[in-house]
C-alpha positions in Angstrom: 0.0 0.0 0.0 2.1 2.6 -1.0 -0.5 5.1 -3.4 -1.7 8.2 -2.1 -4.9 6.6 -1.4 -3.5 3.9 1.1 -4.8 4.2 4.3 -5.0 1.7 7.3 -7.6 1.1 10.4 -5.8 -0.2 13.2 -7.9 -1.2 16.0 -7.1 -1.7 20.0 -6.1 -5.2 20.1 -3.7 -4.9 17.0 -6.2 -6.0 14.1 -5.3 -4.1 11.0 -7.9 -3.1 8.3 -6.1 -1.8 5.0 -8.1 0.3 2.8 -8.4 3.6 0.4 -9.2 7.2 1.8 -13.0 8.2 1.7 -14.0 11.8 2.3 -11.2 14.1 4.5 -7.8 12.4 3.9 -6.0 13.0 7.7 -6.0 11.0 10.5 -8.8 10.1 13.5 -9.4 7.9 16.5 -12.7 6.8 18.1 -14.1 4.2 19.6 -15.4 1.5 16.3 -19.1 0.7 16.5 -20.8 -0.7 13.6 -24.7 -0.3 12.7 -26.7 -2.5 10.6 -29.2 0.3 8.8 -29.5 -0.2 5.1 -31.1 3.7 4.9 -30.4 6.7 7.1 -26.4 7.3 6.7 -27.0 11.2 7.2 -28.9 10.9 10.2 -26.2 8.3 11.9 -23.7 11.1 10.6 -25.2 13.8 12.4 -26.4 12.5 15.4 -24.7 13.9 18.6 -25.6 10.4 20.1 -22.2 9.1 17.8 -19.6 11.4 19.0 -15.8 10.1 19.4 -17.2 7.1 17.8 -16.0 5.6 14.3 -18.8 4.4 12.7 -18.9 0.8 10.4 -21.9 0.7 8.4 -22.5 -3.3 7.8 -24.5 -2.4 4.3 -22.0 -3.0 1.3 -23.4 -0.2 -0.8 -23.2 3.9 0.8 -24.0 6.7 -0.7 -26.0 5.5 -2.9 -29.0 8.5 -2.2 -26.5 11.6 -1.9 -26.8 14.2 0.5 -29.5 16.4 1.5 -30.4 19.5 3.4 -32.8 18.1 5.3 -32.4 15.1 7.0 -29.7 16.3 9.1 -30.2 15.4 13.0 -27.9 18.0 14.4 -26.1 21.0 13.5 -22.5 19.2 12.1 -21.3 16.0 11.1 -20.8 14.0 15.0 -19.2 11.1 14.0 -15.5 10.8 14.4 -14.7 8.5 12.0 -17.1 6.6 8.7 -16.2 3.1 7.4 -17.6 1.4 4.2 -17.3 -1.2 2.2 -18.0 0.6 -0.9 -18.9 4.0 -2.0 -21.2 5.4 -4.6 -19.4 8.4 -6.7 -22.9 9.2 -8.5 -25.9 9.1 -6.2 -29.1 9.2 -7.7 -31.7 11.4 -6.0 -33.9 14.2 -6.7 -33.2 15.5 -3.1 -29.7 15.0 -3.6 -27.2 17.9 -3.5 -23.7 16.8 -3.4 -22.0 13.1 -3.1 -21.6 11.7 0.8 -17.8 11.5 0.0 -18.3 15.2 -1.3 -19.7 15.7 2.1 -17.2 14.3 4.4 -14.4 16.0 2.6 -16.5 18.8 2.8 -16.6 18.9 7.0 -13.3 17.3 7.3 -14.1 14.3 8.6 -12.2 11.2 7.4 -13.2 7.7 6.2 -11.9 4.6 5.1 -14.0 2.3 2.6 -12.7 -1.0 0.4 -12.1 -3.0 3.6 -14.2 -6.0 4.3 -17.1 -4.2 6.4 -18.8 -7.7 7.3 -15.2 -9.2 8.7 -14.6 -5.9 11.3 -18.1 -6.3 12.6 -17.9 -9.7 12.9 -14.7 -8.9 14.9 -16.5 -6.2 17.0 -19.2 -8.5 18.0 -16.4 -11.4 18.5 -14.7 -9.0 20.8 -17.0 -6.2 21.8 -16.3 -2.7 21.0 -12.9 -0.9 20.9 -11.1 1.8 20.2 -9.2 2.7 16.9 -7.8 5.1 14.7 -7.9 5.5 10.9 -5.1 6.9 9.0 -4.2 8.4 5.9 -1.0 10.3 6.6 0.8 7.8 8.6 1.2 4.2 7.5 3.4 3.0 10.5 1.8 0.5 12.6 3.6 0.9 15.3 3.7 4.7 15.5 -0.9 4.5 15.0 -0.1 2.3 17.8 1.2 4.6 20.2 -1.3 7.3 19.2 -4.3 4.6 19.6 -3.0 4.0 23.3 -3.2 8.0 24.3 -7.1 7.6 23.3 -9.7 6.9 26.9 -11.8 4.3 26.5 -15.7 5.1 26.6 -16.2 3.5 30.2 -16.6 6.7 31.8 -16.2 9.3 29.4 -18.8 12.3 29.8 -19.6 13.4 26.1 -22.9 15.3 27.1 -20.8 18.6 27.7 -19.4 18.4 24.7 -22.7 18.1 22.4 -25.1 20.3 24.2 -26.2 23.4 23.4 -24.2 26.2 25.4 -27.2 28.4 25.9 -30.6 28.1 26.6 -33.4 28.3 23.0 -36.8 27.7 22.5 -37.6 25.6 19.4 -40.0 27.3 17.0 -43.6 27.0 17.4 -46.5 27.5 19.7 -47.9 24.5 21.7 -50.5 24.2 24.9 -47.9 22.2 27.1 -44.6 24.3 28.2 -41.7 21.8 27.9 -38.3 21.5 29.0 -35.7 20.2 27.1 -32.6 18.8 28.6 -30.3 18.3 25.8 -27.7 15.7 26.4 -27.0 15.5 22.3 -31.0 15.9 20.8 -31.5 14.8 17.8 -33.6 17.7 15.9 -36.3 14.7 14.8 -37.6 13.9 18.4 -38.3 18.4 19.0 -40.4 18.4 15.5 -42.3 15.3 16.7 -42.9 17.1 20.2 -43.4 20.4 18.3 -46.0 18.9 16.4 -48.2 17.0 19.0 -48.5 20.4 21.1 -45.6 20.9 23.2 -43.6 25.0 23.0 -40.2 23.9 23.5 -37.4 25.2 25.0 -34.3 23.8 25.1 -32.0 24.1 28.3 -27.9 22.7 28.8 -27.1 19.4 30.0 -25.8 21.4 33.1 -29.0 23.5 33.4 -29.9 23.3 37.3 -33.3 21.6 38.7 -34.0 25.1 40.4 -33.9 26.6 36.9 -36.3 24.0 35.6 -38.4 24.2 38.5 -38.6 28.3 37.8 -39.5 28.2 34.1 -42.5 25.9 35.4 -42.9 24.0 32.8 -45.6 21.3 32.8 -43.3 18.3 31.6 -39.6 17.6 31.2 -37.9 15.9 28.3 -34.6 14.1 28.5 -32.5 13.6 25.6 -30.8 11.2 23.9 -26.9 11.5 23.8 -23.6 10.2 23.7 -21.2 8.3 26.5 -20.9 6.3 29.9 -24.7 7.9 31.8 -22.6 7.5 35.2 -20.1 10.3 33.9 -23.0 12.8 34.2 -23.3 13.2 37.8 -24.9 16.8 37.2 -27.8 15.8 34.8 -28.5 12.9 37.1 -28.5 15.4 40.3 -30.5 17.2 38.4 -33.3 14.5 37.4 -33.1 13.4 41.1 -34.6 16.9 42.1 -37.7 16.9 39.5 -38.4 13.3 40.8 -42.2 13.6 41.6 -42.3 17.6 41.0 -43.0 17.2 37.0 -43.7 14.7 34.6 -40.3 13.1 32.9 -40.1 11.4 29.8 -36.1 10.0 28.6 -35.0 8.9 25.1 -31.9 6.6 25.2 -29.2 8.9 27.5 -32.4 10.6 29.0 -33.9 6.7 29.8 -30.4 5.5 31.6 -30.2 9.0 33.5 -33.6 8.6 35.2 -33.2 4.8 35.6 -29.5 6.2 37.2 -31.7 9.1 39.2 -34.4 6.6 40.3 -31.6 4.1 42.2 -31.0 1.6 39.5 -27.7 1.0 37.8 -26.4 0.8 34.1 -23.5 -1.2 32.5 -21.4 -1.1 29.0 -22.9 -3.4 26.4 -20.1 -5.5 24.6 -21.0 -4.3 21.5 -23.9 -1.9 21.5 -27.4 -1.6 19.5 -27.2 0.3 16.6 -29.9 -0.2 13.5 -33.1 0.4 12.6 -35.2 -3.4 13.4 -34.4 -4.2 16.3 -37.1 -6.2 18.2 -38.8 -4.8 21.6 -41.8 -6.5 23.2 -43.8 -4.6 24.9 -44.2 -6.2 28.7 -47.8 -4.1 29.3 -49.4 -4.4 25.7 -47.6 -7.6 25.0 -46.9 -6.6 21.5 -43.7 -6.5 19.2 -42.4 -3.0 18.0 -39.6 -3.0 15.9 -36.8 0.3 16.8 -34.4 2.5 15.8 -31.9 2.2 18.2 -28.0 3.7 18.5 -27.0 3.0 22.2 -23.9 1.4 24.2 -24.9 1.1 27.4 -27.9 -0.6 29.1 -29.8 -0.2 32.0 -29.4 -2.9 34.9 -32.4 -4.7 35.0 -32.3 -7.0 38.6 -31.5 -2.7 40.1 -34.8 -1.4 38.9 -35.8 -0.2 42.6 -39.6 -1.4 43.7 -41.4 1.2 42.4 -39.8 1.0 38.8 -41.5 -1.5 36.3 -39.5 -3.0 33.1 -42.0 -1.7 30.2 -39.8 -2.7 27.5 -37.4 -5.9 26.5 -35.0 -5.9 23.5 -36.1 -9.3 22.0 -32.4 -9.5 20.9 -30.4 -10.0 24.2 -33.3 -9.8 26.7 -31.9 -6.0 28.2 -34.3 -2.8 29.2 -36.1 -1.1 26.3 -38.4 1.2 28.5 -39.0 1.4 31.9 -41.8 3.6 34.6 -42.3 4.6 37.5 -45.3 3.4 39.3 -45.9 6.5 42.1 -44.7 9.4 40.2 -45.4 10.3 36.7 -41.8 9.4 34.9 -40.9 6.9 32.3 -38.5 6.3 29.5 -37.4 4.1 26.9 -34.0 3.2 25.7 -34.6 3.6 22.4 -36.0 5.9 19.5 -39.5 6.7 19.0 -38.6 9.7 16.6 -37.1 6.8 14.2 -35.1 8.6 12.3 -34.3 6.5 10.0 -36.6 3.8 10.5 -40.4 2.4 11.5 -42.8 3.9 13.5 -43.9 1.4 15.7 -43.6 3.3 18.6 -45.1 6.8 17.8 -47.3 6.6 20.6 -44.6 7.2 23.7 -45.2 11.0 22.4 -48.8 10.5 22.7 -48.0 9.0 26.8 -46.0 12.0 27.3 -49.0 14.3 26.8 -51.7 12.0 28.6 -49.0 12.2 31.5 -48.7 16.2 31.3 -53.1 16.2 31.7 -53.4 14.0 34.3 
């Protein structure tokens, strides 16, 4: 490999992955996840929930729709890292506005593709998650090596702080119910969904203080999704301790392992993480099937769900929480996304909860 193209993936535990530049040519480490969406690359792009993480997507054929102005889930690319198999050059798309490699040169953010996508995830789920780097400026193993090593590890890594919004906004639109957002990395998807079934939203820092909340009097409070280890963000779960029982709470992936986290229970890291757009959930109180978006590496500890918490949701994959509520104070939340962007919309209705919660 010796063309200006060459460029290598070298993960944790030594496994190399050699390849050709895609998008940004330049160098970056991240921790290497992989998820299994055929649809919905510039969602999983911009979604704050994917920060310092290299994604692999297990589809063989990328880019194939372009690049749009609209489906963006958050302000920039996230992602620290893309992998592929292979790359379409032309996409074909009346939506379409410029390539996907066009659009990760484009925000400097660097890929590999031409590597055997299906034999690194097979590796990641052999041997869970782990950090790597990607590299198209320096070719020396042993020197990616020492770079790869400086990198932390996820286990206890607060990302929130670095995703959130640094001031306070409110969301456009008029609504009956006066929400709160806590954004811990929001996907823009989940506030047009609220937006649209009533709520005036306005958006508050993952640091925001539950005597701020509590002032702005809001008649429910949202929890966002986000990136990271949930235990490294001993202020939001301080926070969501306070509103316990003083306003309805609804979570969304981060938001759902924060209250679970507020409530008394515990979370752990998942070996490989949940990341598509079918993955099975039954629904313990309807008994029904809902098939999810999901994009999540850590779970919530089921046998720590204190007495007055209920399991409301199972993943059908591996048997860990989907959804869980309180049963004496008006607070639930699910571990994956309802918004589904990309992906089915099975489970619509949570919104729908959230609103029957905020009348009650």
């Amino acid at each position: 490999m010796n063309n200006s193209n060459s460029t290598i993936l070298l993960l944790a535990d030594g496994r190399i992955f050699q390849g050709r530049s895609f998008g940004y040519q330049g160098e970056t480490v991240g921790e290497v996840c992989f998820n299994t969406g055929m649809t919905g690359y510039q969602e999983i792009l911009t979604d704050p929930s994917y920060c310092k993480q290299i994604v692999t997507m297990t589809s063989p054929h990328i880019g194939n729709y372009g690049i749009n102005e609209e489906d963006v889930e958050s302000e920039n690319i996230q992602v620290a890292g893309f992998v592929i198999k292979e790359e379409t050059m032309t996409p074909s798309n009346w939506r379409s506005t410029q390539s996907l490699g066009e659009y990760l040169k484009k925000n400097k953010i660097v890929g590999i593709k031409e590597i055997d996508t299906r034999s690194l995830t097979r590796h990641i789920r052999d041997k869970g998650a782990m950090n790597g780097i990607i590299s198209s400026n320096d070719l020396d193993i042993q020197s990616l090596d020492k770079k790869l090593k400086k990198f932390p590890d996820m286990n206890g890594l607060d990302l929130a702080k670095d995703v959130t919004t640094q001031k306070k906004y409110k969301w456009p639109g008029k609504g009956r119910y006066k929400v709160a957002v806590i954004d811990f990395g929001i996907k823009k998807n989940i506030l047009r969904l609220l937006s649209d079934i009533g709520c005036e939203l306005t958006v508050f820092p993952a640091s925001i203080k539950a005597e701020d909340i509590l002032s702005f009097e809001p008649d429910g409070v949202f929890l966002s999704n986000g990136p990271g280890d949930p235990l490294a963000v001993t202020y939001g779960i301080e926070t969501v301790k306070k509103l316990l029982g003083k306003v309805p709470l609804f979570g969304i992936c981060l938001g759902h392992q924060i209250l679970a986290l507020a409530l008394g229970a515990s979370t752990f890291k998942l070996k490989f993480g949940h990341r598509g757009i079918n993955h099975p959930v039954r629904n313990n109180e309807k008994n029904t099937v809902e098939i999810t978006s999901q994009n999540h590496g850590f779970a919530v500890d089921l046998d720590s769900l204190p007495p007055n918490v209920i399991s409301t949701h199972i993943n059908l994959n591996d048997n860990t929480s989907g959804g869980i509520r309180c049963t004496d104070i008006p607070a639930f939340s699910v571990q994956y996304h309802p918004e589904s962007s990309p992906g089915p919309h099975d489970s619509r209705y949570l919104f729908n909860q959230f609103i029957e919660m905020m009348n009650a």
